[in-house]
C-alpha positions in Angstrom: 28.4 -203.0 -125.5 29.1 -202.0 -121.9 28.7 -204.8 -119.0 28.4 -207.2 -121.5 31.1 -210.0 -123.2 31.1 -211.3 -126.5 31.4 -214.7 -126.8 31.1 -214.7 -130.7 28.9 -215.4 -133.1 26.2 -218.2 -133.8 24.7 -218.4 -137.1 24.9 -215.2 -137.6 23.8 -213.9 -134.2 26.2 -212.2 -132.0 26.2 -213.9 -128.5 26.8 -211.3 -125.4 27.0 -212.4 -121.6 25.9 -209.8 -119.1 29.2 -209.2 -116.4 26.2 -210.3 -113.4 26.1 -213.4 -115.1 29.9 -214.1 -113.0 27.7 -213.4 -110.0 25.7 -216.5 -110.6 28.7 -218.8 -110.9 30.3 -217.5 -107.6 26.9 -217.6 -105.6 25.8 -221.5 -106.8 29.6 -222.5 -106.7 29.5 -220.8 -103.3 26.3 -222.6 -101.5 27.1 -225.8 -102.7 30.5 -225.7 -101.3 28.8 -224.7 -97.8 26.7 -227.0 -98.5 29.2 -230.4 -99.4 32.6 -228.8 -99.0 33.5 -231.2 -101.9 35.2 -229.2 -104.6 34.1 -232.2 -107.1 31.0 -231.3 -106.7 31.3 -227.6 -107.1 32.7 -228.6 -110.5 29.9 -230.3 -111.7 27.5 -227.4 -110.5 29.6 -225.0 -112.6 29.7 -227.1 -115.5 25.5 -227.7 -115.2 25.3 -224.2 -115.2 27.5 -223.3 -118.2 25.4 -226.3 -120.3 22.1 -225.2 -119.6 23.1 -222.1 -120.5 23.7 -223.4 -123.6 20.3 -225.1 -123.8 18.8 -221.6 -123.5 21.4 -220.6 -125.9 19.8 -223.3 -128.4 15.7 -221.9 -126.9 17.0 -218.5 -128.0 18.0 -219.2 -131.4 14.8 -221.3 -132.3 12.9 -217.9 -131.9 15.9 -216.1 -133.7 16.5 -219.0 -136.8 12.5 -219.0 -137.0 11.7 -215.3 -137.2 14.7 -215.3 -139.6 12.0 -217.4 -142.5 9.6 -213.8 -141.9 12.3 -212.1 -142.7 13.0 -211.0 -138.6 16.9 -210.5 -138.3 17.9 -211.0 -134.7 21.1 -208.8 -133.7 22.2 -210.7 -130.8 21.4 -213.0 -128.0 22.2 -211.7 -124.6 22.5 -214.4 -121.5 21.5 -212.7 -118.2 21.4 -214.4 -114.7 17.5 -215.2 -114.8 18.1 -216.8 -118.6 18.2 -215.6 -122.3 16.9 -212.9 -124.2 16.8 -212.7 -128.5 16.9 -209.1 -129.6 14.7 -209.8 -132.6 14.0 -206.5 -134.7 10.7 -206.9 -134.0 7.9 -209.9 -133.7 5.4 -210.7 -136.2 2.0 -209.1 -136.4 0.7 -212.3 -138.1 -0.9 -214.1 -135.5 0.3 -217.3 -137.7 3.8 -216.2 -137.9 4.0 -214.9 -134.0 3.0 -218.2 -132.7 5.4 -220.4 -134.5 8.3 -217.9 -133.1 6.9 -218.1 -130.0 6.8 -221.9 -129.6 10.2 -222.4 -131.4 11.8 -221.7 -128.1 10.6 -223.9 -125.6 10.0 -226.8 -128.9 14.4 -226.4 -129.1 13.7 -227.5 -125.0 11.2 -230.2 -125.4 13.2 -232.0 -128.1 16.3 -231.6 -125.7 14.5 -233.2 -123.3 13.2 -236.4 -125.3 17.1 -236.9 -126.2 17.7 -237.0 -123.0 15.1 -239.4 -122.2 16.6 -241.8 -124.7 20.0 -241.9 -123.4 19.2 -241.5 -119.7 17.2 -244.6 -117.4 14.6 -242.2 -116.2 12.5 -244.7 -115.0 14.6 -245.9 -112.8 14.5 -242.6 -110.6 10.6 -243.0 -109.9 11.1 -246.8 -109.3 12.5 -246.8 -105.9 11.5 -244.9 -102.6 12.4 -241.1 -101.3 15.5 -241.8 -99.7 17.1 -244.4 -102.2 16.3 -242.0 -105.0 17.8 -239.3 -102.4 21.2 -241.2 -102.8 21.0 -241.9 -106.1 20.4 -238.2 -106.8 23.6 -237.2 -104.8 26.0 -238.8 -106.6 28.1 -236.6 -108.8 28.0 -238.8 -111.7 26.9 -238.1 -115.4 23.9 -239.9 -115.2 22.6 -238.1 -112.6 24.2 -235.0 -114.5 22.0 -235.8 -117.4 18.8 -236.2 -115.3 18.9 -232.9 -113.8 19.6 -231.3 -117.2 16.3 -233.7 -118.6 14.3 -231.7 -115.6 15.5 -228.3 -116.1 14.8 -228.5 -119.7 11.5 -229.4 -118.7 11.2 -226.6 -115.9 12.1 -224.0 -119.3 9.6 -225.3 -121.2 6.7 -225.0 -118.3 8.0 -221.9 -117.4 8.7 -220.2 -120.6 4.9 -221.1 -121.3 3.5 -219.5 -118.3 0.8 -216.9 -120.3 2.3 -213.8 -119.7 5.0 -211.2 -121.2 7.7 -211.4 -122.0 7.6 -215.3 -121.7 7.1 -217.0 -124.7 3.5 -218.0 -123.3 2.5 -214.7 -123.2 3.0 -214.3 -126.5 1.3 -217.6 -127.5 -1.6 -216.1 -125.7 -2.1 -213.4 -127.5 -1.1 -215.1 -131.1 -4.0 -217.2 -130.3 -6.1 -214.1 -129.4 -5.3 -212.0 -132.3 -7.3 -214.8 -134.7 -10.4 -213.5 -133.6 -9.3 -210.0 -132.0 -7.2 -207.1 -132.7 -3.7 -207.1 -131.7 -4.2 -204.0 -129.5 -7.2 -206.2 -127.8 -5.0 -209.4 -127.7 -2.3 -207.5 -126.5 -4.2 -205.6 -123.4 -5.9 -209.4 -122.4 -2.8 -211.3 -122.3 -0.8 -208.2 -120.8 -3.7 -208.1 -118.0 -3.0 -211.7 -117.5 0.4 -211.4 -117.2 0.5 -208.8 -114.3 -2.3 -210.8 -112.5 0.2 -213.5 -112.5 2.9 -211.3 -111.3 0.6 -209.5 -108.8 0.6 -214.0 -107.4 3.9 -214.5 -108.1 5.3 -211.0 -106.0 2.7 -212.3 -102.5 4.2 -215.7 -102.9 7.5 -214.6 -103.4 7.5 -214.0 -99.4 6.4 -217.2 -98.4 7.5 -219.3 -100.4 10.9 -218.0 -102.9 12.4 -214.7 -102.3 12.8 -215.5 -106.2 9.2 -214.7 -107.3 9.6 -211.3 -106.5 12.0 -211.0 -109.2 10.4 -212.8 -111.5 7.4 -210.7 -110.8 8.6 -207.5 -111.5 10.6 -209.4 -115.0 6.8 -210.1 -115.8 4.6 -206.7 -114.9 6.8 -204.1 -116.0 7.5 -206.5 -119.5 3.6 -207.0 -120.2 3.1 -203.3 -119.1 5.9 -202.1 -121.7 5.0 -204.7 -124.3 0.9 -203.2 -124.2 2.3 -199.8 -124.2 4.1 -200.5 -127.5 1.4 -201.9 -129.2 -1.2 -199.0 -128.3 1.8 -197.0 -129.9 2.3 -198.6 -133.0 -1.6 -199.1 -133.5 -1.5 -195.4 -132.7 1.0 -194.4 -134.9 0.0 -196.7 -138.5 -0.2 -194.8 -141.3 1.4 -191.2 -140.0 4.2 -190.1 -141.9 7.6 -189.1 -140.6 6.9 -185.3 -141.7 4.1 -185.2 -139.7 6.4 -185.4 -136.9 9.1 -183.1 -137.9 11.4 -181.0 -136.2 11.6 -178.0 -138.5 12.4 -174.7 -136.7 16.3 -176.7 -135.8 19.6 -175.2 -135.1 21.9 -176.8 -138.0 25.5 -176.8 -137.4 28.3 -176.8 -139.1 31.6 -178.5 -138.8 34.3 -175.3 -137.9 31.9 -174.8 -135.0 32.9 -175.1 -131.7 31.7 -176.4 -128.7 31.3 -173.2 -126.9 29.0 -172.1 -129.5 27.0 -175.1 -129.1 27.0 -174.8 -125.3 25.6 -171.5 -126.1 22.6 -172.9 -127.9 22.0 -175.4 -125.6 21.6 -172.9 -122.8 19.3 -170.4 -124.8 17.4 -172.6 -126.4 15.0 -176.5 -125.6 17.3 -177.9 -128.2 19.3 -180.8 -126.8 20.7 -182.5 -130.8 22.1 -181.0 -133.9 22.2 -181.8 -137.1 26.2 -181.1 -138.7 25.9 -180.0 -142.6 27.8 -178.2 -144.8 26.9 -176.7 -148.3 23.4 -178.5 -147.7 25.3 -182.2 -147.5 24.6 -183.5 -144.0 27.6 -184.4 -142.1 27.0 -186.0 -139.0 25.1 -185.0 -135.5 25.9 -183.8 -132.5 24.1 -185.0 -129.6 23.8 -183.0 -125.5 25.9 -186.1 -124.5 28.5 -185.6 -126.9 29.0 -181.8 -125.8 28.9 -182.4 -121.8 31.7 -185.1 -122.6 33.9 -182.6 -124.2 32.5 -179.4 -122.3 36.2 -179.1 -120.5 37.3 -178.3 -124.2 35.3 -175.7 -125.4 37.4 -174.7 -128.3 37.2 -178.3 -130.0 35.3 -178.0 -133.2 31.8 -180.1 -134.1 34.0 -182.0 -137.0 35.9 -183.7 -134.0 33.2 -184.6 -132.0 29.8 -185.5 -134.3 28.9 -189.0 -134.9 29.2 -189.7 -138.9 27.5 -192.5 -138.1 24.0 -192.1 -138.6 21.0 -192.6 -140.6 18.7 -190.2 -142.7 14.8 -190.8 -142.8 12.5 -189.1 -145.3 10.1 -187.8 -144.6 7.5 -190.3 -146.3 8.8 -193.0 -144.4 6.2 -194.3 -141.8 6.9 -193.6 -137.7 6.6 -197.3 -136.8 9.8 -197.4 -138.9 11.7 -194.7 -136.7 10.7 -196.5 -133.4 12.2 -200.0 -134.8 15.4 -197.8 -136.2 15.6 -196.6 -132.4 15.3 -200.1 -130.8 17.9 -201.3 -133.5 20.8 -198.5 -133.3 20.1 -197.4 -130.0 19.6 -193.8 -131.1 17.0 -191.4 -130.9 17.7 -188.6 -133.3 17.5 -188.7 -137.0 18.0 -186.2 -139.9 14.9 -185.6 -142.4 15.2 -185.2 -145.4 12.9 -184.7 -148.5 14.4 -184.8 -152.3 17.5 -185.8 -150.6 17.5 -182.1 -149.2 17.5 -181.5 -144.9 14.1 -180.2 -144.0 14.2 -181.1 -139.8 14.9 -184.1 -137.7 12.6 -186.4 -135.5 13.7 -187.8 -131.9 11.9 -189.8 -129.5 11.1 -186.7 -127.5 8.5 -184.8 -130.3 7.2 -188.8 -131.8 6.3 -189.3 -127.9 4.2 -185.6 -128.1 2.8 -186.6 -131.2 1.4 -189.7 -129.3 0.5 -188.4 -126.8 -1.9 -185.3 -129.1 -2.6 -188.3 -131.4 -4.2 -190.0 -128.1 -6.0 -186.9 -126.6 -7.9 -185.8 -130.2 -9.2 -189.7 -130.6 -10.4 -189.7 -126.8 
């Protein structure tokens, strides 16, 4: 995937680090060498970085190994500058089921954090005054290594829980709504809660932590899109894939070339195409695929088309296209019905259907 490194897998689940994540290592190593100008202790804020990245490595897969007993496959867990995220194909609509994948997460944190209370003498941090603790604190040893791993383990957990999306609180919320409401309604309270928050978080991002701010826009714009989603879904239960369709489509065929399908793009609203030949389907052709090889006009569809891709029919439901789109990170499908190719359904015509589907209930 581009910007991002795999590291390899983890039961399973492929780990990806985002290229800004290098940012972060530069920037703390950075300030605390203004800040000491002791290279030792640069070290040992590089290597408490890379392990508490692993600690949210081990949050991540709690959700991930949890939602795997529902039958939930996660594809991968990506590791950003601001923490983790687990692509899970989707999250349980039993309230039941969402809240133990939920708490998995920060409960991976919170046993962390009782391990460390065994080994380390956390007592003895709150058992002297400020300024002894002070040079306690600033030695670079591993005991002192330890405790600041026991408090940021502690700091996920807290703010993991805060009750608003896409934390894992947010989700708790609304798990623990959803037993006596709808998930549309449990959805749209703990979403409203979750951009009041940010709404706090963004004003005291400028006297307090420039921080917030980020964090604020992380949490409206993830409640916003995770209440949009659900109005969709709840929207879209029940409707078939063919009632959706793209019929009236433009099918190619492989010994075209791309002149011929710049032509139809110009004369027509058609921006995909599906490839077939002798009514098998071949592969598609996407707008991006043709403006990549537009300085070769003469190349023919069989050299450019994805044969990648996957065929719906028509009967299947349109909350299964949406999750097929999140998964493969496509948005246009072949139809079929009785194996044969009757249209194809994008992202573009299921957000019109929505959006009719929402007009004729208001």
């Amino acid at each position: 995937m581009k910007g991002f490194l795999r590291l390899g897998k983890i039961a399973g689940i492929q780990l990806e680090v985002h290229w800004t994540f290098a940012l972060l290592l530069i920037w703390a190593g950075f300030i605390e060498f203004q800040n000491s100008g002791n290279f030792e202790r640069v070290a040992v804020n590089q290597g408490f970085i890379l392990v508490l990245m692993a600690c949210v490595v081990l949050h991540e897969l709690g959700h991930a190994l949890t939602a795997r007993k529902f039958g939930i496959k996660t594809q991968r867990i990506i590791l950003l500058p601001i923490g983790g995220v687990a692509t899970l194909d989707k999250m349980p609509e039993k309230p039941g089921q969402e809240l133990l994948v939920a708490l998995a997460g920060p409960a991976v944190n919170v046993v962390i954090a009782i391990i460390l209370s065994l080994i380390i003498p956390i007592k003895s941090y709150f058992n002297f005054d400020n300024i002894m603790v002070e040079e306690m604190l600033y030695a670079p040893n591993l005991q002192n290594f330890l405790f600041y791993l026991f408090i940021a383990n502690i700091m996920l957990v807290v703010f993991n829980l805060i009750p608003a999306f896409p934390m894992d609180g947010g989700r708790v919320l609304r798990a623990l709504l959803a037993f006596r409401l709808s998930r549309v309604q449990a959805t749209n309270i703990a979403a409203s809660i979750g951009q009041a928050l940010a709404v706090v978080f963004f004003i005291l991002g400028f006297f307090v932590n420039p921080f917030l701010i980020l964090i604020a826009f992380f949490i409206f714009f993830g409640a916003y899109g995770e209440n949009q989603m659900v109005r969709q879904n709840f929207i879209l239960k029940g409707h078939l894939v063919k009632e959706a369709t793209l019929t009236n489509i433009t099918v190619l065929r492989p010994d075209n070339n791309v002149q011929e399908v710049i032509d139809i793009l110009l004369a027509s609203t058609e921006k995909d195409f599906v490839v077939a030949l002798d009514k098998e389907i071949k592969g598609i052709v996407t707008q991006k695929d043709v403006i990549k090889h537009a300085k070769n006009p003469s190349i023919l569809v069989k050299d450019i088309m994805d044969k990648n891709f996957t065929v719906i029919d028509e009967s299947t439901e349109i909350t299964k296209v949406l999750e097929l789109v999140g998964k493969e990170k496509k948005s246009f499908f072949p139809v079929t019905s009785n194996e044969k190719l009757i249209g194809a359904i994008d992202m573009v015509n299921i957000s019109e259907f929505i959006l009719l589907k929402t007009v004729s209930a208001s």
